[in-house]
C-alpha positions, 0 to 999 in steps of 0.5 A: 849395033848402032843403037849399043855404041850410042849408049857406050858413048852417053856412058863415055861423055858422062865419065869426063863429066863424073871426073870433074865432080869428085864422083868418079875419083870415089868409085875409082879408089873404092875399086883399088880397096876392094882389090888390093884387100882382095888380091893383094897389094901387089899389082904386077901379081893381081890383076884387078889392082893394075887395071884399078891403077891404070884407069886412076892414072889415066884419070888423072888421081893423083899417086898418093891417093892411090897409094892410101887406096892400096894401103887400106885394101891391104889393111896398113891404113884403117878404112871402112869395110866394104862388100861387093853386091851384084844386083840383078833387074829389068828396066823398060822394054825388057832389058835385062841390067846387071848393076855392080855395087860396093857398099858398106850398108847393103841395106841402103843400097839395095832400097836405092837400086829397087826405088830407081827401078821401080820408078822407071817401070822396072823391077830387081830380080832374084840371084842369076836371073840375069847373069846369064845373059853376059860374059866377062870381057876385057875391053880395051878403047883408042881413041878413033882420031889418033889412029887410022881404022886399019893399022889398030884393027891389024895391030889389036888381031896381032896383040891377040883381041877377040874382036875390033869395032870402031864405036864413035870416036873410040875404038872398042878392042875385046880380049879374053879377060886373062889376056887383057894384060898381055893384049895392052902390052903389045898395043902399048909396045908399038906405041897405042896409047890406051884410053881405058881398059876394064873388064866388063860384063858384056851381054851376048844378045841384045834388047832393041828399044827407041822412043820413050821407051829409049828415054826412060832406059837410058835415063835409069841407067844414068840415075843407077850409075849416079848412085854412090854405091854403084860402080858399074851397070850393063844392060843388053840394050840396043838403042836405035839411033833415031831416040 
């Protein structure tokens, strides 16, 4: 799947490209919010918030802002009250997208996600008409140049991953998303550095597309991403390496 690791990379590069910006420090603290005010402010007994906490330090963000990010969530400090919304869509060449989003006016959200994919050739869809297309996965990567291709493959089937791919200069190690945790322990016990970790819709097929129509897709799904509400968005996309 070629085509699907090309895209994971635009996705990989424009996250270093967002941390510089501020952008992504504003979604990373919005998902510890949502997570503490959800599960609890304690990340050894919610998940959710330890992979939030995690992805922030590994970002870089400093430990005071994910602090105060903990605090509202839990409601010890006021801040603005947030929804999760799941948008569902096609963009160009039939690709199904999931769009995640955590907004405080849903009203606004909603007609920037309809207005981005209507511009590119798409259309939002009714509730679950998408969703289906993907399963919850916990992704852990590695960085492919630290580590020889074998021993992290033997090292992620022995931590219990459900799958291993080498995916450009990242290796991709797919987990039961109630075994992420545990999978990341034992890689980070015999000394494998995680570069990230979430958990994240994965589709279970895949739409090929190339030329202009590769164009515009990854186009949308930037621009979608770009959105200040938008957290995450996956598309079953195989883009073919000649685009």
């Amino acid at each position: 799947m070629a085509g699907h690791s090309k895209w994971k990379q635009i996705k990989h590069y424009k996250a270093a490209a967002d941390a510089k910006r501020g952008a992504h420090f504003t979604k990373l603290i919005r998902e510890i919010t949502m997570a503490a005010k959800l599960g609890g402010g304690d990340p050894t007994g919610n998940p959710r918030l330890r992979t939030a906490i995690e992805t922030a330090r590994a970002a870089s963000m400093p430990k005071d802002n994910i602090e105060r990010a903990v605090k509202k969530g839990t409601g010890e400090l006021e801040g603005v009250e947030y929804q999760e919304i799941t948008y569902e869509g096609y963009g160009p060449g039939g690709v199904a997208i999931l769009i995640f989003a955590m907004t405080d006016n849903p009203n606004r959200t909603v007609a920037e996600v309809r207005h981005k994919l209507s511009r590119f050739g798409g259309n939002l869809g009714a509730a679950n008409s998408v969703s289906w297309m993907f399963e919850r996965k916990g992704q852990l990567y590695l960085d492919a140049t630290e580590y020889p291709e074998d021993d992290a493959l033997e090292a992620a089937l022995d931590a219990g991953a459900e799958d291993f791919k080498a995916e450009g200069d990242r290796y991709e190690i797919t987990t039961d998303p109630a075994s992420m945790h545990t999978v990341r322990a034992a890689l980070e016990a015999r000394n494998y550095e995680i570069a990230e970790a979430e958990v994240a819709s994965v589709p279970k097929n895949l739409v090929s597309v190339s030329g202009s129509t590769a164009e515009s897709l990854v186009k949308l799904l930037e621009e979608l991403e770009d959105l200040d509400d938008v957290q995450k968005v996956a598309a079953n996309c195989d883009i073919e390496e000649n685009t």
